[in-house]
C-alpha positions in Angstrom: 53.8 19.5 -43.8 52.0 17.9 -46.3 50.9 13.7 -46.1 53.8 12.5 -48.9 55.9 15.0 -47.1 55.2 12.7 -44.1 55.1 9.8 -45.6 58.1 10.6 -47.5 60.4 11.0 -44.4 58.9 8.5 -42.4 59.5 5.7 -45.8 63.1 7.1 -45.9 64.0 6.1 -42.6 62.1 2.9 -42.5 64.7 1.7 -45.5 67.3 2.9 -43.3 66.2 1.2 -40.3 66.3 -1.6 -42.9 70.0 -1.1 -43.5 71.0 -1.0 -40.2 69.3 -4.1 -40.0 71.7 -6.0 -42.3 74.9 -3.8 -41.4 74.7 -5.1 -37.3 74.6 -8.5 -38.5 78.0 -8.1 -40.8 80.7 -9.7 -38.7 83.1 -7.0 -39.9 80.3 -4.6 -38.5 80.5 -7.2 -35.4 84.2 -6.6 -34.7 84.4 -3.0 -34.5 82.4 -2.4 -31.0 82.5 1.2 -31.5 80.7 1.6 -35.1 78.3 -1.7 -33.2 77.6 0.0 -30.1 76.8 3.2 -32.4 74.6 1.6 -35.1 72.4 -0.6 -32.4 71.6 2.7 -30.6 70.3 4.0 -33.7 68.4 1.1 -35.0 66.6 1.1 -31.6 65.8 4.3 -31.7 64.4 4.0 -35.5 61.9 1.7 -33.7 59.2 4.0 -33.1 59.3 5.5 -36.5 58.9 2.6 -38.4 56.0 1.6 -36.0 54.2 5.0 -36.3 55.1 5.0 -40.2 53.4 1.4 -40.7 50.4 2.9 -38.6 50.4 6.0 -40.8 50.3 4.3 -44.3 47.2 2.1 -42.7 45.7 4.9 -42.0 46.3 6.6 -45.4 45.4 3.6 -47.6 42.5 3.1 -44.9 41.3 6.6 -46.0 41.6 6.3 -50.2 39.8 3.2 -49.6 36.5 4.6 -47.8 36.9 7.5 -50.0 36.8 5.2 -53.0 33.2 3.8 -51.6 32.0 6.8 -51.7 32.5 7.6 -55.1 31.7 4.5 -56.5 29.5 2.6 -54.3 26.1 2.8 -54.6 24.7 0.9 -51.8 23.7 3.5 -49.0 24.1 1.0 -45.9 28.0 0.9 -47.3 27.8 4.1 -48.3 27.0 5.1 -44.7 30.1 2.7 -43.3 32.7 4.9 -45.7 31.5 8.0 -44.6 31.5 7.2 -40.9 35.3 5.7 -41.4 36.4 9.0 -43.4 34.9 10.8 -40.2 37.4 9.2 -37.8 40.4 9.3 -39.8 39.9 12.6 -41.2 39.6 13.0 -37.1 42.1 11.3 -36.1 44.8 12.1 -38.6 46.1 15.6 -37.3 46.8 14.8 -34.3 48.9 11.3 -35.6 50.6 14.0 -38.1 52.1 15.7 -34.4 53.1 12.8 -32.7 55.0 11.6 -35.9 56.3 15.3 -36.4 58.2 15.0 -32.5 59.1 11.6 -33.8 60.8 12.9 -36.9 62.2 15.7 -34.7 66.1 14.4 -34.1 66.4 13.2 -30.6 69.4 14.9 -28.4 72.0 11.7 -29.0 72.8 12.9 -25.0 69.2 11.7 -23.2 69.4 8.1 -23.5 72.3 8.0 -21.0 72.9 7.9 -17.0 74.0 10.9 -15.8 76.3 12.4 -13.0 74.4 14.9 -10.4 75.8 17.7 -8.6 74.3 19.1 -5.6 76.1 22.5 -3.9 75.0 24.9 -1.5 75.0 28.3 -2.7 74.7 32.2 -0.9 73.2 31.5 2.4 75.5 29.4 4.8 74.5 27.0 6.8 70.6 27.3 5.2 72.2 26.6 1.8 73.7 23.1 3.2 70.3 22.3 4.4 68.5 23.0 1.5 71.3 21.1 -0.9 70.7 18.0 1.6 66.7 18.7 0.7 67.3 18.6 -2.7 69.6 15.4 -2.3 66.7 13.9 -0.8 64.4 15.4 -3.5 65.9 13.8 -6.4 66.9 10.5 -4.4 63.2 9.4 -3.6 62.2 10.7 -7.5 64.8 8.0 -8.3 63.3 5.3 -6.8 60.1 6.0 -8.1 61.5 5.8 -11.5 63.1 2.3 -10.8 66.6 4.4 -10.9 70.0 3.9 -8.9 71.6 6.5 -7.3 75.6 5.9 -6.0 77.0 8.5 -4.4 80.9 9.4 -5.5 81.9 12.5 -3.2 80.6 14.3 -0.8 81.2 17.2 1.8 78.6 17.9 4.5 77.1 20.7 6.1 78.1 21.9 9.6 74.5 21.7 10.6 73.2 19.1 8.2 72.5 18.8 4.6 75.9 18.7 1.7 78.2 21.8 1.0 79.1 19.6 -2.2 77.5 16.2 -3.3 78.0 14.4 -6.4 76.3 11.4 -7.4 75.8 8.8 -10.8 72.2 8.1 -11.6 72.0 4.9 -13.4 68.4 3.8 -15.4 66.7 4.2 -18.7 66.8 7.4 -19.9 68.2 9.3 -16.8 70.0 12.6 -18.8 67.0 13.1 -21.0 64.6 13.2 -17.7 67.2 15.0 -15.2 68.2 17.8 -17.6 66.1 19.9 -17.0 67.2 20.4 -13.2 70.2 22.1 -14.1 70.6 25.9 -12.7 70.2 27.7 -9.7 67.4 26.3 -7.0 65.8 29.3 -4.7 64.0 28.4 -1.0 62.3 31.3 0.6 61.9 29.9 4.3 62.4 30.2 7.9 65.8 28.8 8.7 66.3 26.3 11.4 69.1 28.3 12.4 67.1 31.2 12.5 65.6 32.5 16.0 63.6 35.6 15.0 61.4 33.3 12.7 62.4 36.0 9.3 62.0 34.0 6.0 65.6 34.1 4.5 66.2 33.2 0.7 69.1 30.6 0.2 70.2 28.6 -3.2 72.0 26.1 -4.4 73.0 25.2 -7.7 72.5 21.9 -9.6 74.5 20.5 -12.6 73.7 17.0 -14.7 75.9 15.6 -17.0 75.1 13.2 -19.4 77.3 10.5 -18.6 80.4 9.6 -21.2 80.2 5.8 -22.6 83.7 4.0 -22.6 83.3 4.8 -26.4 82.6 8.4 -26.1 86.2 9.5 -24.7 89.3 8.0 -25.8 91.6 8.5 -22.4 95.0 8.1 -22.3 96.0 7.3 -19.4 99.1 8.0 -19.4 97.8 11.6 -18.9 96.3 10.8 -15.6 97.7 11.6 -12.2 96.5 9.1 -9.9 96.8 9.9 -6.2 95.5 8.2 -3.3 94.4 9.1 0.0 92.7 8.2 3.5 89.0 8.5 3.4 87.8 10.5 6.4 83.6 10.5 7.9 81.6 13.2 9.1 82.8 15.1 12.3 85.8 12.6 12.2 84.2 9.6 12.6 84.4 6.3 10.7 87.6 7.3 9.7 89.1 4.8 6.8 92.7 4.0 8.0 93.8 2.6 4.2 94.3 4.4 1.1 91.1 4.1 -0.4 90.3 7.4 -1.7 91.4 8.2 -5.6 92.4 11.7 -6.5 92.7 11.7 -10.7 94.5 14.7 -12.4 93.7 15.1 -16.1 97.0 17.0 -16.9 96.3 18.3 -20.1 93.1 20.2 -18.5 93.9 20.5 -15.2 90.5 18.6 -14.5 90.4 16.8 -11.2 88.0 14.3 -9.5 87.8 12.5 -6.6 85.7 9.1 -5.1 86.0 8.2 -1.2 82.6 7.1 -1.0 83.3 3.1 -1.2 85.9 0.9 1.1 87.3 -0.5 -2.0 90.2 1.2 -3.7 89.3 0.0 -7.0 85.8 0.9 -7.0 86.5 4.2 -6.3 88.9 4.1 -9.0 86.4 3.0 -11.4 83.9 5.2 -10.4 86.5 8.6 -10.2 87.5 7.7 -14.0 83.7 7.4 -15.2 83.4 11.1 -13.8 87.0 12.2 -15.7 85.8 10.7 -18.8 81.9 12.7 -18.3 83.7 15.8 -17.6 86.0 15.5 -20.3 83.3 14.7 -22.6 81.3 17.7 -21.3 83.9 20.3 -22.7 82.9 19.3 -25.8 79.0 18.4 -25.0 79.0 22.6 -23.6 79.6 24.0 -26.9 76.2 22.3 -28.1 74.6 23.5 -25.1 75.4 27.1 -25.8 74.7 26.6 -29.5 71.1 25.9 -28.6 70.5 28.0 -25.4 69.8 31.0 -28.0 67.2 29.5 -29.7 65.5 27.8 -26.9 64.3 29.8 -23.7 62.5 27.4 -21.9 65.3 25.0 -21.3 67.6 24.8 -18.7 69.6 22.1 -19.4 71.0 24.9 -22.3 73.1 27.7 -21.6 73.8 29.4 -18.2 73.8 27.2 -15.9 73.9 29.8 -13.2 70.3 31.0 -14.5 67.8 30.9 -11.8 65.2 28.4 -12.2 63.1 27.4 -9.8 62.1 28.8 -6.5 60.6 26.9 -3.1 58.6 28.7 -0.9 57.7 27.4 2.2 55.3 29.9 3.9 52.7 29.5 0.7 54.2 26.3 -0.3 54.4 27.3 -3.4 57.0 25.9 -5.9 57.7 28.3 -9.1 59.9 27.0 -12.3 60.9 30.7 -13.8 61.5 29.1 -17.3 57.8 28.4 -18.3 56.0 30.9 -15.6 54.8 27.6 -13.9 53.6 27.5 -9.9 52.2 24.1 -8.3 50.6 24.5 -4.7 52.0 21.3 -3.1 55.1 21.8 -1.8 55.9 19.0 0.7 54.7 16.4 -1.8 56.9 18.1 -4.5 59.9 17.9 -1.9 59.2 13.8 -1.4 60.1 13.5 -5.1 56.8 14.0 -7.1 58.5 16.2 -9.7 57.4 14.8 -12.7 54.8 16.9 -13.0 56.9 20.0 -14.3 59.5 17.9 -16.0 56.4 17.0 -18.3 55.5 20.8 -18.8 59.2 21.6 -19.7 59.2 18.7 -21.7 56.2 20.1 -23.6 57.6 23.4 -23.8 60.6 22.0 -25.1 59.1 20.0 -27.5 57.1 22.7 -28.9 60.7 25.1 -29.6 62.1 21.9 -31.7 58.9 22.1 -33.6 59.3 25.4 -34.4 63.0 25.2 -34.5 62.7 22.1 -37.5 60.0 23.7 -39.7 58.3 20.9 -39.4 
């Protein structure tokens, strides 16, 4: 791409940043919160550009200007200056042309928003459960070290420990864009505690993250909604709630159902079953994007199949292996206390480097 290529796209969108600009500060703008909500998500995420495309015409006038000296200047000490300043742009422009290439590169509207997280134990019985808790775990402690809040909706445990089933929300900046890319199938080749002839066994479970549907996203009628209530019941029996505090909602038209018994309060688990209706009614529709994309990008998980194998833990080398970019760390018990941002960077790279290819940029 050439520099008034560049420079070209990057102006366009700073006069629309512009116009956005004027338009959230119209009051008839003001009293439709839908087109408000909308137009103030996209102004904020015109930010950047406009930042890198200020930088970049610096740069570029910067540039003609020391090239300018060159030509015409006849004083060598200034001369010298010029020359030294066209070395470091010249230097330093390629690689502000590729961070302002991902820039231009359409963000997926989907990653700036919390996302629901679904944990279940796979082939491998009582092993799977285990290693569904582990992953629970896993992703809880990466929460906290991104300043993220998990609340758990519904779960089912494990005879001998660990989740048959758990779903949770994650709440935080930019928790879909982040968590995608643990969607799929999860591998551990290990010893089983259950397991008295101390033989590795290989156990999975699977993982599912949904970006989250806004109040806007999803227009629910509720009078399709079958709301049912029920008595909350603990592990084993115990802690049993005696009141109806568990939600059961039926989406009639699609047969969806959900369910929230994790809090004492009917209402908050009412609130909190109709944010996951409204997510997986929003997903029917966000899946047909997914599989329009999974054939272009192979690297991504968060595309596609979401019974693909991804990633596989092995305890004996403590190895950890994600299948999509051929990429093995060495550190498996740190990796398992929720230091996984390591290879969420690489796929993010990987990624990245697709959507260059897949713009033409």
């Amino acid at each position: 791409m050439s520099d008034n290529s560049i420079l070209a796209k990057l102006e366009g969108l700073t006069e629309k940043y512009h116009q956005i600009s004027e338009q959230i500060s119209d009051p008839a703008v003001m009293s439709d919160m839908k087109r408000y909500i909308a137009l103030n998500k996209e102004y904020k995420e015109l930010e950047p550009i406009v930042a890198a495309c200020a930088k970049y015409k610096k740069m570029i006038n910067d540039l003609e200007s020391a090239k300018e000296i060159l030509s015409n200047e006849k004083d060598e000490e200034l001369r010298e200056m010029a020359k030294m300043e066209v070395d470091t742009i010249e230097e330093q422009q390629p690689a502000m042309e590729e961070e302002i290439k991902l820039l231009l590169i359409p963000a997926d509207p989907q990653d700036s928003k919390n996302a629901i997280l679904e944990i279940r134990a796979g082939t491998g019985g009582d092993e799977a459960s285990i290693f569904a808790g582990d992953l629970f775990r896993m992703y809880s402690k990466f929460a906290e070290k991104k300043g993220w809040k998990i609340e758990v909706t519904n779960s089912s445990e494990g005879t001998v420990g660990g989740f048959k089933e758990i779903i949770c929300e994650v709440k935080g900046n930019g928790v879909y864009g982040v968590l995608k890319y643990e969607s799929g199938v999860h591998r551990v080749q290990r010893v089983p505690q259950t397991e008295t002839q101390g033989r590795v066994h290989t156990s999975a479970a699977s993982v599912a993250v949904l970006p989250e549907a806004d109040e806007f996203d999803v227009e629910l009628n509720m009078n399709d909604v079958r709301k049912d209530t029920f008595c909350s019941s603990g592990p084993g029996g115990q802690s049993v709630n005696t009141t109806y505090s568990a939600i059961r909602l039926t989406h009639i038209p699609t047969g969806i159902v959900v369910q929230c018994q994790d809090e004492k309060s009917q209402l908050k688990n009412f609130d909190k079953a109709l944010t996951e209706l409204r997510t997986r009614l929003y997903n029917l529709e966000y899946e047909k994007y997914l599989n329009e994309i999974s054939s272009k990008r192979k690297t991504m998980v968060s595309t596609g199949d979401r019974s693909a194998k991804i990633r596989t833990y092995n305890y004996p080398q403590s190895r950890v292996t994600d299948h999509r970019i051929n990429y093995t760390m060495y550190n498996l018990p740190v990796f398992m206390d929720g230091e996984i941002q390591e290879v969420i960077d690489q796929l993010q790279v990987a990624e990245n480097a697709e959507r260059l290819k897949e713009s033409e940029l």
